[in-house]
mmCIF file of the N, C-alpha and C atoms, coordinates in Angstrom:
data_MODEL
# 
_entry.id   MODEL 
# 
loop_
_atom_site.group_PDB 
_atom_site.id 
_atom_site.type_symbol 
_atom_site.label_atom_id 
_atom_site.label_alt_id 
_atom_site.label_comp_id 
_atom_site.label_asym_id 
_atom_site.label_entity_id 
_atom_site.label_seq_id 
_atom_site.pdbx_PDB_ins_code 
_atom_site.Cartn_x 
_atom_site.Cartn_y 
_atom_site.Cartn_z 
_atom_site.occupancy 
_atom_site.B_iso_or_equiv 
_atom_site.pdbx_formal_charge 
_atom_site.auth_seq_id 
_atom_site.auth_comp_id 
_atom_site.auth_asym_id 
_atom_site.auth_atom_id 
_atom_site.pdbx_PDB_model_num 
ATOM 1   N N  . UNK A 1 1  ? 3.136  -10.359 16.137  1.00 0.00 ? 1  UNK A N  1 
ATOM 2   C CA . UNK A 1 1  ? 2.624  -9.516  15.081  1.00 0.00 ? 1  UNK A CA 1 
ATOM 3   C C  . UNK A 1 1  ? 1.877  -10.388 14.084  1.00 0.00 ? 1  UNK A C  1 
ATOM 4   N N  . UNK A 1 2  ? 0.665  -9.925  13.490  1.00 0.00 ? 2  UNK A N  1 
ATOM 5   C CA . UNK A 1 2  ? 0.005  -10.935 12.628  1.00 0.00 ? 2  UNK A CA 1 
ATOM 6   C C  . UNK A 1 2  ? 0.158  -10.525 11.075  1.00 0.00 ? 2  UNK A C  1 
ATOM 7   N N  . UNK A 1 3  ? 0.470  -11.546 10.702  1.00 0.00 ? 3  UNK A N  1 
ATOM 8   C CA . UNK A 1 3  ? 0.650  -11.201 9.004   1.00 0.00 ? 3  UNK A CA 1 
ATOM 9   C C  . UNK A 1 3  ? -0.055 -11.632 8.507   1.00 0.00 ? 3  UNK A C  1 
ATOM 10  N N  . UNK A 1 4  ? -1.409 -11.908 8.716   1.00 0.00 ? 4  UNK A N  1 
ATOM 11  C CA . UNK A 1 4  ? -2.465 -12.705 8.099   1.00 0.00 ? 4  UNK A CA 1 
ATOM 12  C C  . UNK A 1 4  ? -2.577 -11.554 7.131   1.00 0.00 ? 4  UNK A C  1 
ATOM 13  N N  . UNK A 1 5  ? -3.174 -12.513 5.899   1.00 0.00 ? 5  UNK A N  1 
ATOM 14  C CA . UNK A 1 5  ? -3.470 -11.396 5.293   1.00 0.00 ? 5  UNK A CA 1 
ATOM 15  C C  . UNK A 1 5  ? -4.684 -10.728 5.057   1.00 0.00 ? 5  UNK A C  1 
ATOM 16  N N  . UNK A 1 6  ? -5.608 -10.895 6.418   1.00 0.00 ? 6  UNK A N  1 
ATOM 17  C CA . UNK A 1 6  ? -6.741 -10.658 6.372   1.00 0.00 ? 6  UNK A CA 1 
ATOM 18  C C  . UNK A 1 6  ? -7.108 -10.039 7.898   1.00 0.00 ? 6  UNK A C  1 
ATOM 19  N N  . UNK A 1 7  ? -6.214 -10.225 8.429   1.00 0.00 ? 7  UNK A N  1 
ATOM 20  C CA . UNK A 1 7  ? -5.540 -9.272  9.791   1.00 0.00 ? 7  UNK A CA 1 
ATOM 21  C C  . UNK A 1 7  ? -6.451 -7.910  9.746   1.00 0.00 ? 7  UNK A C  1 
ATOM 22  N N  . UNK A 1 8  ? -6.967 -7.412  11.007  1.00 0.00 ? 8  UNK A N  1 
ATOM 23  C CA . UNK A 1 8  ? -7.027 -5.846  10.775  1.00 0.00 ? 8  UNK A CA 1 
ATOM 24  C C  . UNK A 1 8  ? -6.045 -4.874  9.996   1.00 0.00 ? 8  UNK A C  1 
ATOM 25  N N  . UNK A 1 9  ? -4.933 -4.786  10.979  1.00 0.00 ? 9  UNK A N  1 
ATOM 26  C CA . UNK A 1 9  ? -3.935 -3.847  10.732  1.00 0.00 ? 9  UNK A CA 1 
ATOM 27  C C  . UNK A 1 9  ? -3.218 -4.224  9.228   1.00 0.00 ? 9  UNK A C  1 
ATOM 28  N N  . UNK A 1 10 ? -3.159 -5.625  7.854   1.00 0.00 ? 10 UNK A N  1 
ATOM 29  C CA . UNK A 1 10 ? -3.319 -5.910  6.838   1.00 0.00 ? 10 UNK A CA 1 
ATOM 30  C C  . UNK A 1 10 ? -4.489 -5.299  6.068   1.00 0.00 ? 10 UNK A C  1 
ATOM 31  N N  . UNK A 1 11 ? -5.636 -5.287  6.373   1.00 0.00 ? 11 UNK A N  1 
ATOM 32  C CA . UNK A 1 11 ? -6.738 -4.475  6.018   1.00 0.00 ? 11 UNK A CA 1 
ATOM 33  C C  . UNK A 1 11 ? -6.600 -2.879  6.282   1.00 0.00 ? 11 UNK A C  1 
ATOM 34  N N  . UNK A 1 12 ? -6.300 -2.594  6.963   1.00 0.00 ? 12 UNK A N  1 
ATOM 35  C CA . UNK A 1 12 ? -6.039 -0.979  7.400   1.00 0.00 ? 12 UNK A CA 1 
ATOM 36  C C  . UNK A 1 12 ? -5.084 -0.787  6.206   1.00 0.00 ? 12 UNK A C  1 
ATOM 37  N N  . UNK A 1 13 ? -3.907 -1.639  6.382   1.00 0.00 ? 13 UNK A N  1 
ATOM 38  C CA . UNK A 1 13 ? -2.991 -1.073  5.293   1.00 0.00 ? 13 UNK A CA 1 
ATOM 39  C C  . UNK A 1 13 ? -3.416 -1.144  3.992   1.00 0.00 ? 13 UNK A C  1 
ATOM 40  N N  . UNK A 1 14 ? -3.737 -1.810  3.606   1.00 0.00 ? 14 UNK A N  1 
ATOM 41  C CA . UNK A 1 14 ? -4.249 -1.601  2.335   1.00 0.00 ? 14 UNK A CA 1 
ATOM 42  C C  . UNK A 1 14 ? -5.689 -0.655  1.884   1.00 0.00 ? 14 UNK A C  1 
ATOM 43  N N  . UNK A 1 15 ? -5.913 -0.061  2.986   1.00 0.00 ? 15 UNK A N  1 
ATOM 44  C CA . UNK A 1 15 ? -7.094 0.370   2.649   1.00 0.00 ? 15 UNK A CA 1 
ATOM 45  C C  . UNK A 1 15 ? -5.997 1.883   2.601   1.00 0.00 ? 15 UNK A C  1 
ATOM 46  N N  . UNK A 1 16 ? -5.383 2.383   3.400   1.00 0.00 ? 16 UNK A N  1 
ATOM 47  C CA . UNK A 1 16 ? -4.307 3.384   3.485   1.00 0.00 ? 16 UNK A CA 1 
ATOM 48  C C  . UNK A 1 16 ? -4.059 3.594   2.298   1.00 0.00 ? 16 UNK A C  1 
ATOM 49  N N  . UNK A 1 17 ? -2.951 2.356   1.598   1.00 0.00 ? 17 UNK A N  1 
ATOM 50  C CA . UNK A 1 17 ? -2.639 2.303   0.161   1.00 0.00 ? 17 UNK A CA 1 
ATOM 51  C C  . UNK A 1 17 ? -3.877 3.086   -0.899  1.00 0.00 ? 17 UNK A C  1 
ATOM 52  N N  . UNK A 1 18 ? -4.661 2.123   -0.933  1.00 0.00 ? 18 UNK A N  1 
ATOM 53  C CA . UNK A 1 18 ? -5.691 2.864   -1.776  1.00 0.00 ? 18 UNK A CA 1 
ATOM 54  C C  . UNK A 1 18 ? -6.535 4.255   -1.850  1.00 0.00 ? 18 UNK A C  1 
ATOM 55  N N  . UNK A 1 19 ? -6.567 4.427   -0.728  1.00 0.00 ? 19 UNK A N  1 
ATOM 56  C CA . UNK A 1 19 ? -6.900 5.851   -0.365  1.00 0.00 ? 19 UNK A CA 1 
ATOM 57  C C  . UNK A 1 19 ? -5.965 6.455   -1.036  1.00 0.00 ? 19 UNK A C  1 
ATOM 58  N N  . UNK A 1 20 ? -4.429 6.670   -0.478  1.00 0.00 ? 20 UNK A N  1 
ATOM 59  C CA . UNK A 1 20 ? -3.546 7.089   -1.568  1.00 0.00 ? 20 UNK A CA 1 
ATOM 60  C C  . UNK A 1 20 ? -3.383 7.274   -2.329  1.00 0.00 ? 20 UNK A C  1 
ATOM 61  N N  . UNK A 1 21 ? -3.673 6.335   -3.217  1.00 0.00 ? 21 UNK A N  1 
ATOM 62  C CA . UNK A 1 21 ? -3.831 5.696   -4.584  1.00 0.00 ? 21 UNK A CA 1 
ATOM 63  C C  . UNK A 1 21 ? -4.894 7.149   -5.581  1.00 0.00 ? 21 UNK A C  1 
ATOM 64  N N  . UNK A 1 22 ? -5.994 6.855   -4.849  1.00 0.00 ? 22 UNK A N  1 
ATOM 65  C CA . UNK A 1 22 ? -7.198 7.583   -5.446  1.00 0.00 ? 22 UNK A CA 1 
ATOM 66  C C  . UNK A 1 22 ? -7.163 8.734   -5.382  1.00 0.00 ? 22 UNK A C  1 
ATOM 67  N N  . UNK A 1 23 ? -6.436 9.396   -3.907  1.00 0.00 ? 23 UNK A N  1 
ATOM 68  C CA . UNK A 1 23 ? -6.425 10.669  -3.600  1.00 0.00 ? 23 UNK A CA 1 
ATOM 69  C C  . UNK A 1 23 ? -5.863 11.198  -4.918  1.00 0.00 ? 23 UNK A C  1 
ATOM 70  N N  . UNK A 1 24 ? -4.287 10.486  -4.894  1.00 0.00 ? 24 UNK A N  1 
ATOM 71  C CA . UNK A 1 24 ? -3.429 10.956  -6.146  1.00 0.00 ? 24 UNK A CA 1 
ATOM 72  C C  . UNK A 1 24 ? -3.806 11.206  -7.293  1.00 0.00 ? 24 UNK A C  1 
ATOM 73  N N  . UNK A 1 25 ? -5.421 10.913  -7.516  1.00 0.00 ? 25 UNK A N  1 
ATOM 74  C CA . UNK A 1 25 ? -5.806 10.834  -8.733  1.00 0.00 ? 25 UNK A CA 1 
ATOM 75  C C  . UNK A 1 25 ? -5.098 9.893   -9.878  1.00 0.00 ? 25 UNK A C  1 
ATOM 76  N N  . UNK A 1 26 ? -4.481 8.631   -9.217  1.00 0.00 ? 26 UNK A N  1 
ATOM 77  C CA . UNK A 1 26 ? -4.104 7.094   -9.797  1.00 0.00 ? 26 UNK A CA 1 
ATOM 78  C C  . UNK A 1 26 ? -4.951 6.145   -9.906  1.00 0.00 ? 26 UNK A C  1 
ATOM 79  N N  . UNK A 1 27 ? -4.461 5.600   -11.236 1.00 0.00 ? 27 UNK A N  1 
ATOM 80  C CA . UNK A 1 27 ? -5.183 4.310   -11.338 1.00 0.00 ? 27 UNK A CA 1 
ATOM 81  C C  . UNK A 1 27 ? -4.315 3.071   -11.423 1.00 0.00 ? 27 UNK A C  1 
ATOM 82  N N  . UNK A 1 28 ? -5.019 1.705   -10.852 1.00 0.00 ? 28 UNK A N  1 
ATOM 83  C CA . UNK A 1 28 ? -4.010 0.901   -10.466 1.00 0.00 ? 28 UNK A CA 1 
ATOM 84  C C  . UNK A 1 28 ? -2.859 0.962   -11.610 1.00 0.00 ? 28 UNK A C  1 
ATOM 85  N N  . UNK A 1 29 ? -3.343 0.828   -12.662 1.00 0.00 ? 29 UNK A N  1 
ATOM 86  C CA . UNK A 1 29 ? -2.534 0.816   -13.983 1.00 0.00 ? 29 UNK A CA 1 
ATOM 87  C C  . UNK A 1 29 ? -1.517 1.552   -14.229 1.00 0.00 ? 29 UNK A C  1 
ATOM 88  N N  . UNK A 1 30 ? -1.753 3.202   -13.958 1.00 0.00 ? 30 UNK A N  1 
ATOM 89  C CA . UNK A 1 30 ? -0.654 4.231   -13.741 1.00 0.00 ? 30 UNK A CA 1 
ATOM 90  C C  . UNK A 1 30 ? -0.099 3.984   -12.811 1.00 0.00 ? 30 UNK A C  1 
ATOM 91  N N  . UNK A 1 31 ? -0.425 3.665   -11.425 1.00 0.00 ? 31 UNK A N  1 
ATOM 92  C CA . UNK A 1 31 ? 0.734  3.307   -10.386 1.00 0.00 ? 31 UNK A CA 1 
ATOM 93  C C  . UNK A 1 31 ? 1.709  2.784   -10.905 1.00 0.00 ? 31 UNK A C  1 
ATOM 94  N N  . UNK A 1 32 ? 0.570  1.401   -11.167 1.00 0.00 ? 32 UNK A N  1 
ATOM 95  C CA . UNK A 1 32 ? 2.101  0.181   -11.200 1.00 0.00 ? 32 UNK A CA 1 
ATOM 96  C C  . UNK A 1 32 ? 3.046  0.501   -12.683 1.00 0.00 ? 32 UNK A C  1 
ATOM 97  N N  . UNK A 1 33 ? 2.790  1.216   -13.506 1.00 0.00 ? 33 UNK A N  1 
ATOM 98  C CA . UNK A 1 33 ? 3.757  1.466   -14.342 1.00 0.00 ? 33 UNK A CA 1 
ATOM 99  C C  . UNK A 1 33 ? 4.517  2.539   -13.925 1.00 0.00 ? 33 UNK A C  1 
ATOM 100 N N  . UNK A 1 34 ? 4.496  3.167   -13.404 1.00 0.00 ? 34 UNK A N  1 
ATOM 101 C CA . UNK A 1 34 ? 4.945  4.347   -12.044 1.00 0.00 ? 34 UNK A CA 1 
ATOM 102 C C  . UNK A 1 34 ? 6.523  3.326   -11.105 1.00 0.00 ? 34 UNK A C  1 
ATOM 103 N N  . UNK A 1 35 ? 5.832  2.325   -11.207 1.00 0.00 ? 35 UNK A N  1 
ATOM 104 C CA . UNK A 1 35 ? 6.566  1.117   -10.454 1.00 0.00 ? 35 UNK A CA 1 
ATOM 105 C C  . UNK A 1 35 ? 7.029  0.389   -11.227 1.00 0.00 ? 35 UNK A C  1 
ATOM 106 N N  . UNK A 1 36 ? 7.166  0.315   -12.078 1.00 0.00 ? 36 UNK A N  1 
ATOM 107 C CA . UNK A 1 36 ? 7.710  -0.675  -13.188 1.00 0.00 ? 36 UNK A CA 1 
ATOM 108 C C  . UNK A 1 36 ? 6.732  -2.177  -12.889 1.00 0.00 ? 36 UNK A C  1 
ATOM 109 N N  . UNK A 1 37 ? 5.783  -2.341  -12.605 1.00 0.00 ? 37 UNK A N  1 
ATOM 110 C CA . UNK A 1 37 ? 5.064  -3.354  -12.725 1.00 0.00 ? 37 UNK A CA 1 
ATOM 111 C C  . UNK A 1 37 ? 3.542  -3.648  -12.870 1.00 0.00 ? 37 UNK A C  1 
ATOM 112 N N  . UNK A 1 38 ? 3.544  -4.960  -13.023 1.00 0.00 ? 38 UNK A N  1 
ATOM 113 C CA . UNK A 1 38 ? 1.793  -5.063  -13.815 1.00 0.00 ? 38 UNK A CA 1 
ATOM 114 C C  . UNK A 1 38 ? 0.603  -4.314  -12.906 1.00 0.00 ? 38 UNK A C  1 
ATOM 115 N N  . UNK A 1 39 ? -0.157 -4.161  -13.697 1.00 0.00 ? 39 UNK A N  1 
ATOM 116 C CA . UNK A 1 39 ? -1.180 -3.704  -13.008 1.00 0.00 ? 39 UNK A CA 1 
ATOM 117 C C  . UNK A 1 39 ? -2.092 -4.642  -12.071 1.00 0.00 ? 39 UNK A C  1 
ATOM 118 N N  . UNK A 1 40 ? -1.829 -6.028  -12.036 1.00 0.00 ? 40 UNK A N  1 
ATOM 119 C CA . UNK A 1 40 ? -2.353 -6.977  -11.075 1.00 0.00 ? 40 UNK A CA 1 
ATOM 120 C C  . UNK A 1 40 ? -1.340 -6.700  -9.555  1.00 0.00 ? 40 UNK A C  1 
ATOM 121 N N  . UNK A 1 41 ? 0.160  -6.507  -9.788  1.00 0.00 ? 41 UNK A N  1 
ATOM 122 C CA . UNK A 1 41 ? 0.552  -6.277  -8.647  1.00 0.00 ? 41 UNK A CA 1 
ATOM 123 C C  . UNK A 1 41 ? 0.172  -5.232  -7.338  1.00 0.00 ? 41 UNK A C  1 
ATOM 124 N N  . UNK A 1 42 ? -0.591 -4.411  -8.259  1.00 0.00 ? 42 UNK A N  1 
ATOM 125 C CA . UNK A 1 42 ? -1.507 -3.277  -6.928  1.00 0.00 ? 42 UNK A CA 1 
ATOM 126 C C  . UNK A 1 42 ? -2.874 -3.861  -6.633  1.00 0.00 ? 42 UNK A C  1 
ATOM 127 N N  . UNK A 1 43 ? -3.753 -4.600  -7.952  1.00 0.00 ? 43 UNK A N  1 
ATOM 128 C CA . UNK A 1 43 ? -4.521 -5.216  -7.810  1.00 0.00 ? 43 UNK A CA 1 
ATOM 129 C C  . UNK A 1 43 ? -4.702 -6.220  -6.459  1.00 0.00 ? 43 UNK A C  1 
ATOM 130 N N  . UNK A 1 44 ? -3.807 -7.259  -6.458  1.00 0.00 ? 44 UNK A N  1 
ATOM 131 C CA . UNK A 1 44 ? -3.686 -8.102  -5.785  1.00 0.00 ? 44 UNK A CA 1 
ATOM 132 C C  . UNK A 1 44 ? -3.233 -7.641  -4.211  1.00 0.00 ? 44 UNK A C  1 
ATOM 133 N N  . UNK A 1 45 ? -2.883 -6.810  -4.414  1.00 0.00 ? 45 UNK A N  1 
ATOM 134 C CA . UNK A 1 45 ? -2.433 -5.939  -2.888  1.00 0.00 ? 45 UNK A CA 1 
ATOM 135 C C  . UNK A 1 45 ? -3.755 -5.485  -2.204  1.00 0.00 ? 45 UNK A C  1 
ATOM 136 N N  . UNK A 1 46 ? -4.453 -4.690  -3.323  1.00 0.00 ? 46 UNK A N  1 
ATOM 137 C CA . UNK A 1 46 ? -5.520 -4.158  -2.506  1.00 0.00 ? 46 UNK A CA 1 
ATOM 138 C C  . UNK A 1 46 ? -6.707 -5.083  -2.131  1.00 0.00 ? 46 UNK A C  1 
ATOM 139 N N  . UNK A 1 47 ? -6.468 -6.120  -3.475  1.00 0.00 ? 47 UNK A N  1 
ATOM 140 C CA . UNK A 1 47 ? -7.845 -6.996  -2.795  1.00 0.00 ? 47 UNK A CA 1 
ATOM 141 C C  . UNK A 1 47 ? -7.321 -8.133  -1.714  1.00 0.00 ? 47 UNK A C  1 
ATOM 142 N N  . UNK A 1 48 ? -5.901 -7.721  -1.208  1.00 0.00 ? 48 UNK A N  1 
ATOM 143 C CA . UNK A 1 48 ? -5.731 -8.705  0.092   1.00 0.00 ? 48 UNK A CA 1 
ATOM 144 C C  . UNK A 1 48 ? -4.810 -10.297 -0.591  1.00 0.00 ? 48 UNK A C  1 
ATOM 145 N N  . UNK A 1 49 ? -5.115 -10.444 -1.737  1.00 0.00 ? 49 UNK A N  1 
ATOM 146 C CA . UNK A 1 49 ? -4.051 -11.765 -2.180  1.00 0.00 ? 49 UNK A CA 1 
ATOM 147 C C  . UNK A 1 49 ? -3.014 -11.631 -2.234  1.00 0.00 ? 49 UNK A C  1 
ATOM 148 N N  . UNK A 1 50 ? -2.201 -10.617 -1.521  1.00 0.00 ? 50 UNK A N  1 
ATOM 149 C CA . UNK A 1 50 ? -0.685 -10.724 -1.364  1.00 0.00 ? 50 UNK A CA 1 
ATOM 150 C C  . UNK A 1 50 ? -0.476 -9.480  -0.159  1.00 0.00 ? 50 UNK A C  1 
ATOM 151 N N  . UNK A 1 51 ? 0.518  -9.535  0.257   1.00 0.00 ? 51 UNK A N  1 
ATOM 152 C CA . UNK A 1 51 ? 1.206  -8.381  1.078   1.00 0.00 ? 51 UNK A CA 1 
ATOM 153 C C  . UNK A 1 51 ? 2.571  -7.802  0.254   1.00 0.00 ? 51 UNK A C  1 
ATOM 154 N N  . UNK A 1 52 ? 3.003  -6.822  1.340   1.00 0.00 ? 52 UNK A N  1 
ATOM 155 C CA . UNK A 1 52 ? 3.710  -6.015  0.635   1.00 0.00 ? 52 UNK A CA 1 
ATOM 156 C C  . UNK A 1 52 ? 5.034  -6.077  1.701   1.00 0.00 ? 52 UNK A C  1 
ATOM 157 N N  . UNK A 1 53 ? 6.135  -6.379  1.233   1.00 0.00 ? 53 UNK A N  1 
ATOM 158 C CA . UNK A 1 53 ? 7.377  -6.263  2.201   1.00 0.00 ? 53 UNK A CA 1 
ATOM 159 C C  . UNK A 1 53 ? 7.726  -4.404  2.483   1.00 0.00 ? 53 UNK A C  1 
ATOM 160 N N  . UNK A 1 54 ? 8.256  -4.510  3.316   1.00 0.00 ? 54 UNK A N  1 
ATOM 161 C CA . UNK A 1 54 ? 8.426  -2.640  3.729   1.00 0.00 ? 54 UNK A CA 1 
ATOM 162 C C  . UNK A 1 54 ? 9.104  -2.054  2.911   1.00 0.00 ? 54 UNK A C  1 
ATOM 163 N N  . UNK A 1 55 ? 9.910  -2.531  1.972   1.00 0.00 ? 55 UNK A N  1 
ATOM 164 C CA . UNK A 1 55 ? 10.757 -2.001  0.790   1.00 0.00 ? 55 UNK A CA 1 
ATOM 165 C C  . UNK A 1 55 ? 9.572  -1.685  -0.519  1.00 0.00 ? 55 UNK A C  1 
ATOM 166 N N  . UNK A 1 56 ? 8.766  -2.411  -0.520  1.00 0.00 ? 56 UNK A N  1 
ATOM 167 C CA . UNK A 1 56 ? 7.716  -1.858  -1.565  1.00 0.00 ? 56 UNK A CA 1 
ATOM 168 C C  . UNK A 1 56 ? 6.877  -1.143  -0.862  1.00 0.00 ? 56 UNK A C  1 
ATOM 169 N N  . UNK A 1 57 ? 6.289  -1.493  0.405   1.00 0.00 ? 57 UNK A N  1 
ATOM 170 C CA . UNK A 1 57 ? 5.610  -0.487  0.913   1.00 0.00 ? 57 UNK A CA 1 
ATOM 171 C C  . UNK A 1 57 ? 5.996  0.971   0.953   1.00 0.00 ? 57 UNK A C  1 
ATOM 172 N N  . UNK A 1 58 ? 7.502  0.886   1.119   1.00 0.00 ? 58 UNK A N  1 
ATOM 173 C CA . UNK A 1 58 ? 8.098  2.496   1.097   1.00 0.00 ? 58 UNK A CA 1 
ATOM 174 C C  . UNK A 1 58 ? 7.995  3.207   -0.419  1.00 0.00 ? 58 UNK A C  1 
ATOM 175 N N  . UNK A 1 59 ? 8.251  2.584   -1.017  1.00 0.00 ? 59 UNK A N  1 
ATOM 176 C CA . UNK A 1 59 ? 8.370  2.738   -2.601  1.00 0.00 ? 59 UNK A CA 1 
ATOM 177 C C  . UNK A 1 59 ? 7.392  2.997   -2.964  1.00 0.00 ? 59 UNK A C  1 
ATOM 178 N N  . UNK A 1 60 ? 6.176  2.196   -2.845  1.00 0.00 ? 60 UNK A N  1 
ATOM 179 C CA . UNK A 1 60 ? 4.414  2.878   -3.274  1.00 0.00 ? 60 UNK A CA 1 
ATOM 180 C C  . UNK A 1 60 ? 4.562  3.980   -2.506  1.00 0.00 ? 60 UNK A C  1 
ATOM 181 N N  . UNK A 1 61 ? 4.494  3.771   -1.449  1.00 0.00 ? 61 UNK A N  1 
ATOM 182 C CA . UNK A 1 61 ? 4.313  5.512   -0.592  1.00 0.00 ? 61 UNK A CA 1 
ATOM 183 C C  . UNK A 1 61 ? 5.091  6.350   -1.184  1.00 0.00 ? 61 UNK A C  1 
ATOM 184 N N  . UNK A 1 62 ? 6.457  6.401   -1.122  1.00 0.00 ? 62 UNK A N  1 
ATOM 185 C CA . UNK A 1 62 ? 6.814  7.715   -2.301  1.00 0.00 ? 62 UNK A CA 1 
ATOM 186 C C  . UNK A 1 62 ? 6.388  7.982   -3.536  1.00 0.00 ? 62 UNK A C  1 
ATOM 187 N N  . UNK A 1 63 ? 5.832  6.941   -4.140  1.00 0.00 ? 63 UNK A N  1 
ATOM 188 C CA . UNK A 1 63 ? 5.750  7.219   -5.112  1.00 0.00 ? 63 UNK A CA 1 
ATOM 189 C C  . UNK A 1 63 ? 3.931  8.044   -5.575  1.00 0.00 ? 63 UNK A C  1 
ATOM 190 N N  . UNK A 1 64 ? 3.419  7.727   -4.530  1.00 0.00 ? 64 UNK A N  1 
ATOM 191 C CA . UNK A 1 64 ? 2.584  8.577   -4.379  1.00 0.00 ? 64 UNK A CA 1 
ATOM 192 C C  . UNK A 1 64 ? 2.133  9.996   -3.220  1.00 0.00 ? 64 UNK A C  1 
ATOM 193 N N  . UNK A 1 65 ? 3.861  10.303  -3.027  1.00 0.00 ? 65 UNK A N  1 
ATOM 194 C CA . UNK A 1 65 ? 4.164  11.579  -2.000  1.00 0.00 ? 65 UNK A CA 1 
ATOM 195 C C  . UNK A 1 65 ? 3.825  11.212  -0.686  1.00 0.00 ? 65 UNK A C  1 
ATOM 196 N N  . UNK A 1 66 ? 3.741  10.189  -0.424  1.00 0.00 ? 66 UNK A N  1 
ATOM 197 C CA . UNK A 1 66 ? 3.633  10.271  0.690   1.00 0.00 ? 66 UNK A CA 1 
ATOM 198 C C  . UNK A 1 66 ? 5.159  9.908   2.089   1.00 0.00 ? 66 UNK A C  1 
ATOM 199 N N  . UNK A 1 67 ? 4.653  10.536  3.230   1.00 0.00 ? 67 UNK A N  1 
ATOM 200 C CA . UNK A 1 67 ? 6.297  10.523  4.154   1.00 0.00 ? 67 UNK A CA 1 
ATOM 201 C C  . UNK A 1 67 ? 6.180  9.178   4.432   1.00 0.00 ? 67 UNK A C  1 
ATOM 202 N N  . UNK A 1 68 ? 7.167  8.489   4.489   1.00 0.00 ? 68 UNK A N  1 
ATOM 203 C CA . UNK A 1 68 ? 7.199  7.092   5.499   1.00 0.00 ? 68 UNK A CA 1 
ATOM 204 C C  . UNK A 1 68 ? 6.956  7.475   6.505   1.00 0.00 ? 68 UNK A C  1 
ATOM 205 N N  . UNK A 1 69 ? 8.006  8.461   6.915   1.00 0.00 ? 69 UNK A N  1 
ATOM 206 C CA . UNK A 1 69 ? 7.180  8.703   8.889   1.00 0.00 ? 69 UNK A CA 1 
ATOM 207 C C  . UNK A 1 69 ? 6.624  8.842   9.295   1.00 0.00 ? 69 UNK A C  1 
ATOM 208 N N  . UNK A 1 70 ? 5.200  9.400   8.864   1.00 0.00 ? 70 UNK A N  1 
ATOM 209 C CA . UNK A 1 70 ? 4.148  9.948   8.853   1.00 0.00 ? 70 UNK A CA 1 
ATOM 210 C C  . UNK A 1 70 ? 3.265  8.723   8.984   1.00 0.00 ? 70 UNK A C  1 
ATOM 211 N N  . UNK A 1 71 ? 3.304  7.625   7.983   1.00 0.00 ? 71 UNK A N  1 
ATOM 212 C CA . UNK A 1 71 ? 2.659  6.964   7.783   1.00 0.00 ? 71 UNK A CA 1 
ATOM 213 C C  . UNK A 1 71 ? 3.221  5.433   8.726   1.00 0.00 ? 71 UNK A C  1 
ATOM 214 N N  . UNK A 1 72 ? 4.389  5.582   9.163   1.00 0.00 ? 72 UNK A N  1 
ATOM 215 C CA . UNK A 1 72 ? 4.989  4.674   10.136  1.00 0.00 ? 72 UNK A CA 1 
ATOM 216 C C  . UNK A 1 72 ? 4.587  5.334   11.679  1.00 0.00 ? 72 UNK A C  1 
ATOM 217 N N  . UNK A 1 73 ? 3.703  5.836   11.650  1.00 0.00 ? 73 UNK A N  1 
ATOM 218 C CA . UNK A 1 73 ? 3.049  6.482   12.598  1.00 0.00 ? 73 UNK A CA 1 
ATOM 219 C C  . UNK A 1 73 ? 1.717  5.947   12.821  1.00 0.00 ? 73 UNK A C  1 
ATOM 220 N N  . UNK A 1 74 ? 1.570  5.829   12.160  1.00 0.00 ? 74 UNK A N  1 
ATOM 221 C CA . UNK A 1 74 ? -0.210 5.773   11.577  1.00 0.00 ? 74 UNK A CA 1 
ATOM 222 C C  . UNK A 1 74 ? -0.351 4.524   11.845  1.00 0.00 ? 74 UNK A C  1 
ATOM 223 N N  . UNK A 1 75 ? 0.969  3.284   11.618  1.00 0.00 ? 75 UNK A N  1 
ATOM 224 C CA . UNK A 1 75 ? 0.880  2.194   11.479  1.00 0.00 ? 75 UNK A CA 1 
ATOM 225 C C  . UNK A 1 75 ? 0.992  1.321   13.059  1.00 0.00 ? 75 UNK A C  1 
ATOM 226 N N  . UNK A 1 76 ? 2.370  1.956   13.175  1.00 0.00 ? 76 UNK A N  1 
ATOM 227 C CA . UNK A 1 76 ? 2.454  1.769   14.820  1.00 0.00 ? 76 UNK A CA 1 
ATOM 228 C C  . UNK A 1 76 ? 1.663  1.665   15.525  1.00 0.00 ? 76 UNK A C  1 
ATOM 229 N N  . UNK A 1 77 ? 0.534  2.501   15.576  1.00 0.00 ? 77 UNK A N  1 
ATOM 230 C CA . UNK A 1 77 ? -0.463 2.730   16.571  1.00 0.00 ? 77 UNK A CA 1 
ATOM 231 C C  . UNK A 1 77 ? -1.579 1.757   16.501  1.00 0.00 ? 77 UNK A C  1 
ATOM 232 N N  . UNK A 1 78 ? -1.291 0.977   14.801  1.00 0.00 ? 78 UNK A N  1 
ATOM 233 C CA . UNK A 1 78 ? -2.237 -0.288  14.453  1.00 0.00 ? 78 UNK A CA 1 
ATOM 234 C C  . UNK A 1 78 ? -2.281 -1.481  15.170  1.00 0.00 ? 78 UNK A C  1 
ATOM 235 N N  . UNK A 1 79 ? -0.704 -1.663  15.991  1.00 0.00 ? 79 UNK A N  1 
ATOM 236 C CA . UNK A 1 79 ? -0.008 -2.927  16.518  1.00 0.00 ? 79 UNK A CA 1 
ATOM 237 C C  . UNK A 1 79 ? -0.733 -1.821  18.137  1.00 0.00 ? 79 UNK A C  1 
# 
C-alpha cells in the first residue's frame, strides 16, 4: 500500500475531503474549529503536507455527514 503523500489514491483522498468540505458549504477555518483545531491542520491535509490517520479521517467525515462506509467503499476500489 503506498503512503506517499503524493500517491494517487493520497491525492484522491484529499481531493474527496475537500469536495466535502465545500459541498458542506465549509471553510477550512469552520471545519477545523468544528474539530477543535487550527485551521492549517485541514490546510495542510489538502495541500498534501501531511496525511490523515483513519481516526481523523473518520472524524472529518462525520463531521461533515458523511458515512464511513460509503466512503470506505469509494476508497477500496482506489487500492
Amino acid at each position: 500500500m503506498d503512503h506517499d503523500l503524493y500517491s494517487a489514491p493520497q491525492q484522491k483522498m484529499r481531493l474527496l475531503l475537500k469536495r466535502a468540505r465545500i459541498r458542506k458549504g465549509q471553510t477550512q477555518k469552520s471545519l477545523a474549529a468544528e474539530l477543535g483545531e487550527h485551521q492549517s491542520f485541514i490546510s495542510k491535509y489538502e495541500r498534501g503536507e501531511r496525511t490523515l490517520n483513519s481516526t481523523e479521517w473518520i472524524e472529518i467525515l462525520l463531521t461533515l455527514g458523511g458515512d464511513p462506509m460509503k466512503v470506505s467503499k469509494i476508497i477500496s476500489e482506489m487500492f
